[in-house]
C-alpha angles and dihedrals in degrees: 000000000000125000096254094056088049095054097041104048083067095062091055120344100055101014115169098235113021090039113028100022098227129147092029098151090064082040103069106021104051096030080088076122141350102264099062082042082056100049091041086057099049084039099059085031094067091040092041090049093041094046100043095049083048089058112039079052088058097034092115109033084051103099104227103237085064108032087112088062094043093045096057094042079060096054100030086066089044086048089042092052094041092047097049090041086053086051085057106043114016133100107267088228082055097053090041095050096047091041114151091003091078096060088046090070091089088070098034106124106230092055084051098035083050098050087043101038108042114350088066099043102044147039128299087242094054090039092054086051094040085052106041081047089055113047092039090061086049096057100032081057085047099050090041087051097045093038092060095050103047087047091053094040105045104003099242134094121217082014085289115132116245098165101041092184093057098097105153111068114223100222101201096089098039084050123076101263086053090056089061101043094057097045088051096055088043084050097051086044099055088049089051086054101049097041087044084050096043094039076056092065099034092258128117108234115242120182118243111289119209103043107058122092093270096063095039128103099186096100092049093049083227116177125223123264 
């Protein structure tokens, strides 16, 4: 598989949060407006690259009964470095607003089904294009996500004011229950698309297989064969 094909699958094809349904806690908690979507995506994105390079450097002198351990001590020093330099440099309404979700990305599973499923098992080239593809999905789907429901909620993007005249907030889609409702139509949408796109070509579309929570071994701690 070229360069090109594993970054891009993650854009669409294989896409972290409209295909394979990962990292929905962040998903759905910080995605209130585009902007913490935004900073959530570029967040994961630099642990998700550095991790994943790291890894895919120390894949065969990383003995496998303790390649999970090996794996989180990795991405906890990427997610230490990214959280102090936000800290730094980010905007206070920003930190606030990602809190503890910034931190969890030591647990989030993409970072881990990325080091497990493919860091560990190919090329530093391959494993730099599998994780900018990625975590560019994950934030694209984030800002997409946060973006919505900003727009339907306060009528601005970027908390910038579109529709200057909208001056009492409707507080369903910036709430919980808003988040959900709006995942699942973008959801619904994303499958419509692909089947439209596979009955096209006389296929019945299927989702990715190998990469979802059902084919990963990661919670279990289960050692290879």
């Amino acid at each position: 598989m070229s360069l090109l094909t594993e970054f891009m699958k993650g854009l669409w094809r294989e896409n972290p949060v409209l295909v394979l349904l990962l990292g929905m806690c962040p998903t759905l908690a910080v995605t209130s407006n585009a902007m913490n979507g935004l900073g959530m995506g570029l967040a994961t994105l630099c642990v998700l690259l550095g991790s994943n390079i790291v890894i895919s450097i120390i894949r065969n002198i990383v003995p496998k009964k303790i390649r999970i351990p090996c794996y989180i001590v990795v991405i906890a020093t990427f997610v230490t470095v990214v959280e102090m330099l936000m800290k730094a440099y980010a905007p206070p309404a920003l930190n606030t607003a990602l809190g503890i979700f910034i931190p969890l990305i030591v647990v989030n599973c993409i970072v881990l089904g990325r080091a497990e499923a493919f860091a560990s098992k190919s090329s530093i080239s391959s494993s730099i294009a599998d994780g900018l593809g990625m975590g560019i999905g994950f934030t694209l789907a984030l800002v997409a996500l946060g973006g919505a429901r900003e727009f339907l909620s306060a009528g601005s993007l970027f908390e910038y004011k579109i529709i200057t005249s909208w001056t009492t907030k409707f507080m369903l889609p910036s709430q919980s229950p808003g988040a959900f409702i709006i995942l699942g139509l973008f959801l619904a949408g994303m499958n419509w698309i692909n089947m439209r796109k596979a009955a096209k070509q006389n296929k019945v579309y299927t989702p990715p297989q190998g990469f979802d929570c059902k084919h990963c071994n990661i919670c279990s701690f289960k050692d290879d064969e």
